[in-house]
Structures are given as C-alpha cells and as structure tokens.
N, C-alpha and C positions, 0 to 999 in steps of 0.2 A: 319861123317861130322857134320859140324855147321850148322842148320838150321833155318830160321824163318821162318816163317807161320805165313802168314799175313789172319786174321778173325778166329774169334772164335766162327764160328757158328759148324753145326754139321760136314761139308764136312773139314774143318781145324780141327778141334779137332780129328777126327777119324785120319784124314793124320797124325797127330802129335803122338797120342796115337802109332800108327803102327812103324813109325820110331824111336820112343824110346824103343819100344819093339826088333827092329833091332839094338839096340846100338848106334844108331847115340845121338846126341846132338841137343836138341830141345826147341826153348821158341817160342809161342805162343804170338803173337801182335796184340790190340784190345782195344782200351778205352773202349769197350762197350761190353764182351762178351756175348753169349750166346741171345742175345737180336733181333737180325733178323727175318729171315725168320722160322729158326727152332725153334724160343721160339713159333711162333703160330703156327706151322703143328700140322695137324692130326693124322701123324703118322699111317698112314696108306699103310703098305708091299705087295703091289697089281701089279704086274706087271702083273697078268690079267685082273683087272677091267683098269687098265690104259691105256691099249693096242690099238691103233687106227689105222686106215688104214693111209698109209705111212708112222707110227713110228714102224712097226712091229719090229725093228734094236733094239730098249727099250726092248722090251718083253725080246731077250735073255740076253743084260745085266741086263735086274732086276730078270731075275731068276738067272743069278751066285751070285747076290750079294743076294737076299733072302738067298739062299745057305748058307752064310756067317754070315746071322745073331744069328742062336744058339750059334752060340761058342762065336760070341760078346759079346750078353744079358747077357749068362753066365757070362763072363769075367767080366763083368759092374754092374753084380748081379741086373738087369733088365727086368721084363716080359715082355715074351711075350705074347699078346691073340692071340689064335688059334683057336676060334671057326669059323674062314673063314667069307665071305663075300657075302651079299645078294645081286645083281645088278637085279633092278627092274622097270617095270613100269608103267605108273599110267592111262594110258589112249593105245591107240591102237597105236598112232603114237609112244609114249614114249617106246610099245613092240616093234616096228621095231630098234628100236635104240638095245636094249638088245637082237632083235637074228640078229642086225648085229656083234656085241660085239662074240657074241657066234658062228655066222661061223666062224670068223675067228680066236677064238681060238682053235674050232674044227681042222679049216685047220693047223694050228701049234700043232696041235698033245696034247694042254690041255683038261685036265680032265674036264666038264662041264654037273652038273646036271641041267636038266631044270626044273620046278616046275608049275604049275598050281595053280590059286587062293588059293585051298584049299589044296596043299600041298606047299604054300607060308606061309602061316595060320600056318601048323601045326608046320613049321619048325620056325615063330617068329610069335608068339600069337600078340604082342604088332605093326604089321602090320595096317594101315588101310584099311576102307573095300573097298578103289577105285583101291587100288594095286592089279592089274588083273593080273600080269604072272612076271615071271622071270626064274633067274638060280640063284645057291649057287655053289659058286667058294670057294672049303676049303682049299685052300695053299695058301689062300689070309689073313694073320696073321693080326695084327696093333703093336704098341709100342707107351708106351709116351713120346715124341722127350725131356719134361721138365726134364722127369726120367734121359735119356741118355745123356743131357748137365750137368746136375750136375752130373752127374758119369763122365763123363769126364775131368766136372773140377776139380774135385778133385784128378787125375791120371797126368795132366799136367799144364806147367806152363806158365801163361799169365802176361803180361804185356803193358800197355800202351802203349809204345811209343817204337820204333826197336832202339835196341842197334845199330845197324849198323857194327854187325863186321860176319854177317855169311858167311857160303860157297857157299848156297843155299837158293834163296828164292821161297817158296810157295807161290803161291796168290790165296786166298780163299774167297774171301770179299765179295761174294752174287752178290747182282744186281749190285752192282757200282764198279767197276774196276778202279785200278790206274791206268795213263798215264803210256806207251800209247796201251793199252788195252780198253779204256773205251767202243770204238764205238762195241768192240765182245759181249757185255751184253748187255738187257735193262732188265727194271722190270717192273711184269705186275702184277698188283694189285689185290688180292685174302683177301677176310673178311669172319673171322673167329668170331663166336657164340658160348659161353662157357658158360653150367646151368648147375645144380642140382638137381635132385629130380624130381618126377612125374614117370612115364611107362618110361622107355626105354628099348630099345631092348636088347637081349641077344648078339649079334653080329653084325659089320658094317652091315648096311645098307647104301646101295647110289644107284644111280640112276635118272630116270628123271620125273619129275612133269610136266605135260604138257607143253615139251620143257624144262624147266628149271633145268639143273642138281645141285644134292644138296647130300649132305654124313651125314649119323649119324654115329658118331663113341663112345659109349659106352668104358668107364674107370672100372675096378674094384672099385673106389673109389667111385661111384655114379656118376662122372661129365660124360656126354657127350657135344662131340666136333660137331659143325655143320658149312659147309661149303661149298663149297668157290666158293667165284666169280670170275672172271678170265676177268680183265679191262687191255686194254692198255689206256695207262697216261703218263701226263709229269710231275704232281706234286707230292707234298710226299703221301705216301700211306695212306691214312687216313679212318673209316669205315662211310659210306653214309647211309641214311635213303633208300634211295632206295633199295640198294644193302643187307641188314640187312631186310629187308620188304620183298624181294623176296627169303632170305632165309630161314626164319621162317615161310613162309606160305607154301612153299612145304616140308620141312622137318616136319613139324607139319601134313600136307595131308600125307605124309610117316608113320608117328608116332604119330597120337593122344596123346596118352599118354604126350607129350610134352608138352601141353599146361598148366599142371599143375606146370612145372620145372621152378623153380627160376636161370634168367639169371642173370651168376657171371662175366663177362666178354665179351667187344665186342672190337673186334681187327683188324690192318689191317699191312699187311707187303705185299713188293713187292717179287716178283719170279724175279729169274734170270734165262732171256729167251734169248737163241742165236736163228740165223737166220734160223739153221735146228731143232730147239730145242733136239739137243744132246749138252751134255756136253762138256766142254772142259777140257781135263784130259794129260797132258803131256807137250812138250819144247813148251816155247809162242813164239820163234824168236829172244829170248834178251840172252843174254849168261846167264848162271846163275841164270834163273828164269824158273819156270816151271808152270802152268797154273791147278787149279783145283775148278773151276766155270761152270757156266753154266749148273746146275741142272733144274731148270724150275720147273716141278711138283714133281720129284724125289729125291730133296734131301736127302731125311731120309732113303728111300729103299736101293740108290746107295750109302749110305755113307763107307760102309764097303768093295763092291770094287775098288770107288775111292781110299782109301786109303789103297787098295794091291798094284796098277796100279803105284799112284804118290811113293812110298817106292821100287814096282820094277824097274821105272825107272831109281828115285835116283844110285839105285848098281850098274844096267845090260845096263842102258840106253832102256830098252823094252819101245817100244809103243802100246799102243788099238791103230789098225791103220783107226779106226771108228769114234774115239774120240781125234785124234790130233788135235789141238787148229789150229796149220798152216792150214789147212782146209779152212778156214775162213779168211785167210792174202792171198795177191797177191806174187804169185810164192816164199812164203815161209818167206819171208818180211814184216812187219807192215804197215798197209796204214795207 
C-alpha cells in the first residue's frame, strides 16, 4: 500500500520504519521532524517505575514493547543502558509512594529488590544522604530518544507537505491532532533539564523529593537528563522559572553531585494525553485513516509496539481492543 504518516516524531517514524520493512510504500509528513515531544524525552524504558494504580493495563503493554526494543536498538545501531532503575525516596511520606509502587508490582508478579539507606549507598555511591530507602527495578533500561530520531531519519523519507495521493493515512502528530480528531488529545506540559559534568549517577535514578517527583537519567556521553513536570495548559509549552526551580532542587537533593554540572539546555514540550491516558492505536472512524497518538508518558517505551500494532492492522485489520481510538467516540462515530 501507499502510505502517509503524518508526524515525524518517534511513534510515526517507528510506524513508518515497520511498514517499509513489510514492503509497503511509505513517506513521512512533517515540516518540523523529529522536533516534539520525543526530541526532549528522557528516554527512559520503565514500565515499572511507570506503573500506577488504575493504569496497571500500561504495565503489560510496556513490557511487550520493552520486549521489542533489542532487536530495534540493534536494527538502529542504538544503545541500550541496562544498568536498571533506582525509585526512591527522600523523606518517609516519599517511602510510602515507593512501597506503594512496589506492592503493586509485587502483586503483578515483577521482580523488585528493596534496598535500605545503606544498600541504596552501596548500589549508587553518588546517592544523597536524605535518600532513606528504596528498590532497584533492573529491566527498567533507558535509550536516547535524539540517538533513535536520527537513526530513523536516516532509514525513512519525510517531507513537508502530503503529496495527497496515498492509500492510507497514519496520524501521528503528538498532542495536536488534525480535524476532526482534535478534542481525542490534549497536551500536558513536562520540562526537561539537560547538563554536563559534575557526580552523576551510574544509573536512572527517579523518584520523589518531598512530594515532588523528579528522574536523573545519566547518558554514556556525560549529559544527564532531569525531569519532568507534568502541567495541564492551554498555552504553548514553554519552560517556567518555577517549574525548572522545583526540578533542580530535588534532583540536586537526589544527586549532590549535580550541583557542580554545567546546565546545556532547558526545554519544554507537551505530552499527548487522552481521557483514559492509554493510547490511541488503530481505525479513528474516518475510512482510510488510522489513529496512532495518544502516548502521554510513553512514547519512546511504546514506540516499537505501536508500530507492530498500526503495520498489523494495515494487512490483517487486527485491533489491541485496549487501545482502539473508537473507545473514545460515541457509539463508534466522531463527536
């Protein structure tokens, strides 16, 4: 088939990558690629740190699509880090948050070390010394989403403006959805902190600082990534003196060592959030169009089974009947 795929963030470009690997015909539509949501994620492959009461329904798609990610990286000649994930934290209330996190990945049957002060310490020295307890969750990898947009654009082809002649269109376009799709998405605003140099950790670290959740995510390359806030907004997403203030001072209480690192970047991009915050992956109601948005905090984990999902539906017409976009529309119709 001829296809377009509209947004050239990471959930279009993986869709697009898959269907050319199935032989279909594929260009990629996007005055702006790669420039969204996924140029600032964390990149971080956590469907256990993510896991919350009433999305428990995430946890098992983000372990098929974990699943999925070696043979991608591979393909994309992209590391992975796998030294796993610290969730931690910093005060007594902040431990109730991390052994609510942890019954309930006990109750779904994940692996979960718990750690005390001092084998929090031994397992990341660069710890500080108010982080009182935790767990280390180690099939919680990360990736750099910049790594895997430029490996993808170099694998498929984008262009401005849609020729208009395909057979199928993809819609992929993050928080802002074309007519008339728009009212399934909104975008909630998350700012992102990018340094160099000073102590950082060997491994994610995230977690909460008295109430206030915050993630260090360590690069091979010396950057570490810190973030993210999570604003509902009507305006463009732009990053706040508040919202940068309240994340350098708990990530720094996480991470001492941080206070030495020269800040290379300070960012803000909206999430695209539906009303149950699952995704919307499958037919949108329009003949001809097929729906694959609505990632919220997941994009970068879920990118490789959305784009199993949207490629097998293209062939077999298969639906995730979790993740059907009509969900969301009156009795299967557009409102």
């Amino acid at each position: 088939m001829r296809v377009a795929v509209l947004g050239a963030g990471i959930i279009g470009l993986f869709c697009a990558d898959e269907l050319i690997l199935r032989g279909h015909e594929v260009t990629v539509v996007d005055p702006r690629p790669a420039s969204g949501a996924s140029y600032a994620a964390a990149g971080m492959l956590a469907p256990s740190a993510e896991v919350w009461h009433g999305e428990e329904a995430l946890l098992a798609l983000g372990l098929r699509s974990l699943d999925l990610w070696p043979e991608a990286a591979a393909r994309l000649g992209v590391p992975l880090q796998t030294t796993g994930t610290l969730l931690v934290g910093a005060d007594h209330g902040d431990l109730q948050q991390v052994e609510r996190q942890r019954a309930l990945l006990e109750k779904h049957g994940r692996e979960v070390a718990v750690l005390d002060r001092r084998a929090l310490r031994d397992e990341e020295p660069e710890l500080g010394r108010t982080v009182i307890g935790g767990v280390l969750l180690r099939d919680d990898p990360s990736v750099d989403p910049r790594a895997v947009l430029a490996a993808l654009l170099a694998r498929v082809p984008v262009v401005p403006d849609d020729p208009g002649s395909a057979d199928l269109v993809v819609v992929a376009t993050g928080s802002v959805l074309p007519a008339p799709f728009t009212s399934l998405v909104r975008g909630v605003r998350g700012e992102i902190v990018r340094a160099r140099g000073g102590s950082v950790p060997a491994r994610t670290v995230r977690g909460w600082v008295h109430g206030e959740p915050v993630y260090v995510v360590p690069r091979p390359s010396g950057e570490v990534v810190i973030g993210a806030t999570s604003e509902e907004h009507d305006a463009e997403p732009v990053p706040t003196v508040g919202g940068v203030l309240r994340l350098l001072r708990a990530a720094r209480e996480l991470v001492p060592g941080l206070d030495r690192a020269e800040v290379t970047e300070v960012i803000a991009r909206d999430r695209p959030a539906t009303a149950d915050n699952l995704p919307l992956v499958g037919p949108s109601g329009v003949d001809g169009v097929v729906l694959a948005a609505g990632h919220f905090r997941h994009g970068v984990l879920l990118a490789p089974l959305t784009a199993q999902l949207i490629a097998d539906h293209v062939e077999t017409g298969r639906i995730e009947p979790g993740l059907d976009p009509r969900r969301l529309t009156r009795a299967g119709a557009l409102r």
